[in-house]
N, C-alpha and C positions, 0 to 999 in steps of 0.2 A: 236506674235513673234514665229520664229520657232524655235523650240526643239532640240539643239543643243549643243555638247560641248566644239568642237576645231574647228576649218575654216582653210582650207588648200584655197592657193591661187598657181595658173601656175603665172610667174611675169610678160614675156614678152608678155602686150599685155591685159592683164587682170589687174594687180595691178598697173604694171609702164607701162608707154608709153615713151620707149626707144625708137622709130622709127626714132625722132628726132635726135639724137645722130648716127644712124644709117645711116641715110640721109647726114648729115655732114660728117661724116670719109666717106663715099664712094664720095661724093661732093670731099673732100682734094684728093683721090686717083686719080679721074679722071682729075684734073688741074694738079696733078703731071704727068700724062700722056698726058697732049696737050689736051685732051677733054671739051667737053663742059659740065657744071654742068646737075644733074636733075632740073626741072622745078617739083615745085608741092608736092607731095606727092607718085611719081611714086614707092617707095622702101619697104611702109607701108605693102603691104600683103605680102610681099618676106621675111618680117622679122620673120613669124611663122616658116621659114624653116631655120634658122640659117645664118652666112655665106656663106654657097653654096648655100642656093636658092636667096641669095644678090648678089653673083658673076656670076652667071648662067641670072640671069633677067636682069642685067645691063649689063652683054659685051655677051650676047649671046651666049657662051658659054657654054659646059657639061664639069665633071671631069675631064674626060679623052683627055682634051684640054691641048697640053701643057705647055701653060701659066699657067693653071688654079690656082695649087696648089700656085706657087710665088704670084700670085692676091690676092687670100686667106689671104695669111699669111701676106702681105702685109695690107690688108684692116683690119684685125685684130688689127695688130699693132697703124695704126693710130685710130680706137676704142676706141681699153684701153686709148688711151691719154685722150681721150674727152667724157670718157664714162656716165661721171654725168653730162655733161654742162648744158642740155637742158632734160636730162629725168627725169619726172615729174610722180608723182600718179595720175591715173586718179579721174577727179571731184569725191567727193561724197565718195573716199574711204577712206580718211585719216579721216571724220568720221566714219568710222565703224570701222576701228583698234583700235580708241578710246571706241568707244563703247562696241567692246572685251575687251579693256584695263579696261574698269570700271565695269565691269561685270567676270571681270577674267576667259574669257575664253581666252583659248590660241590662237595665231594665226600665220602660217607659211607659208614657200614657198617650193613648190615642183615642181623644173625647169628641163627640156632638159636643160639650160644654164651652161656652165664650170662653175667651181668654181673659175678659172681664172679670171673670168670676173662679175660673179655675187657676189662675197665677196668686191672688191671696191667697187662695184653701191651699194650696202646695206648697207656698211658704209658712203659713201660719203651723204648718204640721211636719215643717222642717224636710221637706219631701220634696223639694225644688233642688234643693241640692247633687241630692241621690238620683235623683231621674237624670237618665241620658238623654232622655226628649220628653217631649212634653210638646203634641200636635195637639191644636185646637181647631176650629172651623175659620177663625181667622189665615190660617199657616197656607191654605189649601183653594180650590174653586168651586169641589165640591167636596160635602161629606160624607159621611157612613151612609146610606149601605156604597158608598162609591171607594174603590179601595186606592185612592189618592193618598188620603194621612198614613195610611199605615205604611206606603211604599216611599211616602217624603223622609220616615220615623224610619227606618229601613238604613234609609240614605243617611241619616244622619248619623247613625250608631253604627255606618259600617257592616251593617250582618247583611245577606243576603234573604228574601223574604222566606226562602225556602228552610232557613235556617232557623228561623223566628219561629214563637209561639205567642196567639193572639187569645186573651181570654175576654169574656164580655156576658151579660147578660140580656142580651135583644137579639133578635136574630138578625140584624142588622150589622151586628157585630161580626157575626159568623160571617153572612153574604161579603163582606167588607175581607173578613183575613183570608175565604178561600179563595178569591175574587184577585188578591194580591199574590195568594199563590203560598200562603201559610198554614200550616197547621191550628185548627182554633179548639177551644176550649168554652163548652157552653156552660156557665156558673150558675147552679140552680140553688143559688146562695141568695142572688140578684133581688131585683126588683122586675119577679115574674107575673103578670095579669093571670088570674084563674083560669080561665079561657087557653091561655097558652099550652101547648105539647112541644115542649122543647126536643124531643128525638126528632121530629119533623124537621129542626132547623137543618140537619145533616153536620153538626159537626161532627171531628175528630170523636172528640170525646166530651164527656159530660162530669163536671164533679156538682157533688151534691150540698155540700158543706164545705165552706171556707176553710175549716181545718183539716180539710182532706188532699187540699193541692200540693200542701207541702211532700206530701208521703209519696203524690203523683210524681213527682218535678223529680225529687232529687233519693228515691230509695232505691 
C-alpha cells in the first residue's frame, strides 16, 4: 500500500466519464441545427478542454468566429439539462472511494470544471456527500496548471500537500500537484489526445487502466 493520507482526484476524465453526456447535449445541438449527429466517440478528447475545445472540434470553428460564443452558451445549456444521464465513475473507482472511506482517508475533487456544473453532477451521483472538498475555478484566483486549488483542497481536508496524492489526466494536472508539492498520478484511462506521450508529463507514476489504481493505492 502506498503511504498516503488524502487522494485528490481531476473529475473530468479521470474519476467520472462525463464524455457521454457531453456527446448527447452537443448530439441535441446539432439536430437542433439541421446537422447530422456524431458517430462514435468523436467528442471524448475534445472534453479535456472544456466547451470551447467541444465547440471548436465539432463546427470547426475558433473564438473569435462569430457564432462561436451563441454555440457555447447554447451547448452548455442543453449540458446541464442532461448532465448526470449517462455519466458514470470510471470501473474500478467507486472501490477505492470505498476503500478511503474505510480507512478514513479523505478523498476530493480538484476540477477546471465551473461549479455550475460540477455541484449537480456531484450530487445527482450522490458523490457530494462523500467528498471532503470539492475545488472548482470559482474557490480560487487561478487554476490548473496553477497549483492554488489543490493547496486551498489541502487546507480544507487538513492533510499536508506532501501527504496527498493528486491523480488527473492532463498534464496540467500533473504541473498543478508537483507544483503544490504532491505526489501525482497520470491516468492514461483519461481523456488523452493522440498526439499526447504522457511519460513526458514527469509524473510520479502512471496507471494505465481505471481498474488498476485500486491494486496501486491500497495492495
Amino acid at each position: 500500500m502506498l503511504d498516503f493520507k488524502g487522494l485528490l482526484f481531476d473529475l473530468d476524465g479521470t474519476l467520472l466519464d462525463t464524455a457521454p453526456d457531453f456527446i448527447l447535449a452537443i448530439n441535441k445541438q446539432l439536430k437542433r441545427h439541421g446537422r447530422e449527429p456524431l458517430v462514435g466517440d468523436a467528442v471524448r478528447t475534445s472534453v479535456t478542454h472544456g466547451s470551447i475545445g467541444i465547440i471548436e472540434s465539432v463546427y470547426n470553428i475558433k473564438q473569435d468566429h462569430p457564432d462561436f460564443e451563441l454555440l457555447k452558451q447554447e451547448f452548455l445549456e442543453l449540458y446541464l439539462s442532461n448532465i448526470s444521464e449517462k455519466t458514470r465513475l470510471f470501473d474500478g473507482l467507486r472501490q477505492v472511494l470505498d476503500s478511503c472511506d474505510q480507512r478514513n482517508i479523505p478523498w476530493g475533487i480538484v476540477t477546471n470544471k465551473p461549479l455550475k456544473y460540477t455541484a449537480p453532477l456531484m450530487a445527482d451521483l450522490g458523490l457530494d456527500k462523500q467528498s471532503a472538498t470539492t475545488i472548482c475555478p470559482d474557490h480560487v484566483a487561478n487554476p490548473k496548471p496553477d497549483p492554488e486549488a489543490l493547496i486551498l483542497a489541502c487546507t480544507q481536508i487538513n492533510i499536508a500537500p506532501n501527504d496527498c496524492l493528486y491523480v488527473g489526466d492532463h498534464i496540467r494536472d500533473i504541473q498543478a500537484g508537483k507544483s503544490a508539492g504532491m505526489r501525482t498520478i497520470a491516468a492514461e484511462w483519461g481523456y488523452i489526445e493522440e498526439f499526447e506521450d504522457i511519460t513526458q508529463w514527469q509524473a510520479d507514476m502512471i496507471v494505465h487502466k481505471s481498474t488498476d489504481l485500486h491494486s496501486l493505492l491500497f495492495s
